[in-house]
N, C-alpha and C positions, 0 to 999 in steps of 0.2 A: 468509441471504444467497444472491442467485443463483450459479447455476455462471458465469457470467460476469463478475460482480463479483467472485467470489472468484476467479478467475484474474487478471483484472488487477490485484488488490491483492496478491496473491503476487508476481507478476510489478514492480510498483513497489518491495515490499520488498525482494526481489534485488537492482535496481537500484541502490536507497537505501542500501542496505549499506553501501558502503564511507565515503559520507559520517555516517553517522550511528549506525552502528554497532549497530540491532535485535538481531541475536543476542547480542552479548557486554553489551550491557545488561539482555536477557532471562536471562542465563547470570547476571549479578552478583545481580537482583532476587530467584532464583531462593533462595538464601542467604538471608533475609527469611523465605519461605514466606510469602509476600502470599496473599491471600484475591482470587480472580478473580471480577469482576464483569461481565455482561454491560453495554455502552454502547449506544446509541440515538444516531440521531443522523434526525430528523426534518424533513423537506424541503420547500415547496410543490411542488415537482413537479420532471422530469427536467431539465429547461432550469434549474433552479440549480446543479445537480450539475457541470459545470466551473469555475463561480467557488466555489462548496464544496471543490472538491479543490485548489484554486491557495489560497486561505485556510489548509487545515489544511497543505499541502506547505512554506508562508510561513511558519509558524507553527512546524512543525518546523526546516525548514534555513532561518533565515532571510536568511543571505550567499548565500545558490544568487542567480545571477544569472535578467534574462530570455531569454537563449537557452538557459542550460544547462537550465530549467523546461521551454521549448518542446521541448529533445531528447530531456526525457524523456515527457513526455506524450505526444509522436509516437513516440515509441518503444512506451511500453503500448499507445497507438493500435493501433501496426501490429501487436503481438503479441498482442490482444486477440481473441478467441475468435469468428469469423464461422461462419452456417450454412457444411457445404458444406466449412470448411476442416480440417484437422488442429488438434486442442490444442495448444500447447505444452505441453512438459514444464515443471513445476511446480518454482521453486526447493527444497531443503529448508531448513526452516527449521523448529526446535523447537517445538513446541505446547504452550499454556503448560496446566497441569493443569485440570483441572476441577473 
């Protein structure tokens, strides 16, 4: 994955946090000792990829209303990785084993 997709899906995971809870699910799963599998997820092209992330965002929190979707997606917008600007600093968040 590019350095700019993977900023801004760090950057959504942060966000997502408090409704959905990624790290203390990762933290439960982890108990398990799951066997981690690379996922794919194949596109026609750039121009699907906003109704692709409004699908899986749907899909996960499915009560998120449409402004609170809108404030976040312009929120990764804005903190989203341009030539020319500063990174943002990168939430932490556990890495699941390899």
């Amino acid at each position: 994955m590019g350095q700019p997709a993977s900023t801004t899906l760090e950057l959504l995971a942060a966000r997502l946090e408090p409704f959905y809870g990624f790290r203390s699910l990762l933290a439960f799963k982890q108990k398990f000792r799951p066997r981690w599998e690379p996922v794919y997820l194949i596109f026609p092209g750039m121009t699907s990829l906003p109704r692709i992330s409004l699908a899986i965002l749907r899909a996960y929190l499915p009560g998120l209303g449409p402004g609170e979707v809108r404030a976040l997606l312009a929120e990764a917008l804005h903190a989203a990785p341009r030539p020319g600007r500063a990174r943002p600093a990168p939430a932490a968040a556990p890495e699941p084993p390899q």
